[in-house]
C-alpha positions in Angstrom: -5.9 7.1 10.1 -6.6 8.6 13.7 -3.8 9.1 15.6 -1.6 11.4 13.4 1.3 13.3 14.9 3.5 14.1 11.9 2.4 18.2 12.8 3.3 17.3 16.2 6.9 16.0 15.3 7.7 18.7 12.4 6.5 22.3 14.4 4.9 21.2 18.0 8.2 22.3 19.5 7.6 26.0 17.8 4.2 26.0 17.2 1.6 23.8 18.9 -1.4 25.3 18.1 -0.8 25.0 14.5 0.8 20.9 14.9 -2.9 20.5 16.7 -4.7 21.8 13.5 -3.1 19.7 11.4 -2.8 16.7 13.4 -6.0 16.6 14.5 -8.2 18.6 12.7 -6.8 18.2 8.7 -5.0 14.6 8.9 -7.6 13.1 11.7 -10.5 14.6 10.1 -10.6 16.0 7.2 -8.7 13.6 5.4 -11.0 10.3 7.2 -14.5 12.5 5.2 -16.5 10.2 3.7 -17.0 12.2 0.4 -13.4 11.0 -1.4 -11.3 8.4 -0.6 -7.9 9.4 0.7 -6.3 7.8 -2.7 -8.1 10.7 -4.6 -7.4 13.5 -1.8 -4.0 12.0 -2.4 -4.3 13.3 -6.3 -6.2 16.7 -5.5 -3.6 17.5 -2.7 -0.4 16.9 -4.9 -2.3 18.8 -7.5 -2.8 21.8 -5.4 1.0 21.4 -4.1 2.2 21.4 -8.0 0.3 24.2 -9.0 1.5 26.6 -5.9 4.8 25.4 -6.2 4.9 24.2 -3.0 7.8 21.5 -3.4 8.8 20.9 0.5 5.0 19.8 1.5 4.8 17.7 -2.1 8.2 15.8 -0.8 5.8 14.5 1.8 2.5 14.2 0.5 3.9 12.0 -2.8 5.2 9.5 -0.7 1.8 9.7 1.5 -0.5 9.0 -1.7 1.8 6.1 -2.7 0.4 5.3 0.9 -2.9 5.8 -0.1 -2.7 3.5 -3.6 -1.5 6.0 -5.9 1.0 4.5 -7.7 4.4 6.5 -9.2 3.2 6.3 -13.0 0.0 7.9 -12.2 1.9 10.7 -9.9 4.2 11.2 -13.0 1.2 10.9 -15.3 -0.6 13.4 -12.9 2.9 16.1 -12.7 2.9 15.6 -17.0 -0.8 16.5 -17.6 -0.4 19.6 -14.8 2.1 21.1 -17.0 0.1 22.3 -19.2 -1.8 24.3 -16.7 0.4 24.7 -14.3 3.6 25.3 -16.1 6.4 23.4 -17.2 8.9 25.1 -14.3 6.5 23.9 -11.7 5.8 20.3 -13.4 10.2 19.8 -14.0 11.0 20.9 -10.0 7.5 18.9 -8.9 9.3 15.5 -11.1 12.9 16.5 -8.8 10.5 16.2 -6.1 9.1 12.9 -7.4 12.7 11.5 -8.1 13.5 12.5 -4.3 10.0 10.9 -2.7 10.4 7.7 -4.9 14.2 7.1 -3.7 12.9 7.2 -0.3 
């Protein structure tokens, strides 16, 4: 998926260097690495989001590996087993932000 401008359209305004780095450099090529598919950096990505609690970039990135062939049972399967390392305040706001991506 070359191309992206999602950094471009959410901080280029405010800050262009960092909307390059992600556009071009994380979503161009990072995420097109040959070493996992982009369904399973999907999974580690939400993972990581869950675990750091960071619910605004999880918004996004749940509806981008339902993109990438994850379906919504595994993402809830996924938020259900992180609980249990992550904790359960982190796993119940990561399923609000589930219930919000999915209505999307």
């Amino acid at each position: 998926m070359t191309g992206w401008t999602g950094g471009e359209r959410a901080v280029g305004d405010i800050a262009p260097t960092l909307a390059y780095y992600t556009d071009k450099v994380l979503f161009d090529e990072v995420w097109a690495r040959p070493g996992l598919s982009r369904r399973d950096r999907s999974l580690a990505t939400m993972s990581a989001l869950v675990t750091l609690g960071a619910m605004d970039q999880l918004t996004f990135h749940l509806g981008y590996a339902r993109d990438n062939g994850v379906t919504e049972e595994e993402l809830i399967e996924t938020i259900t087993h992180l609980a249990f390392y992550t904790g359960w305040p982190r796993a119940m706001a990561a399923v609000a932000a589930a219930r919000a991506a999915f209505a999307d």
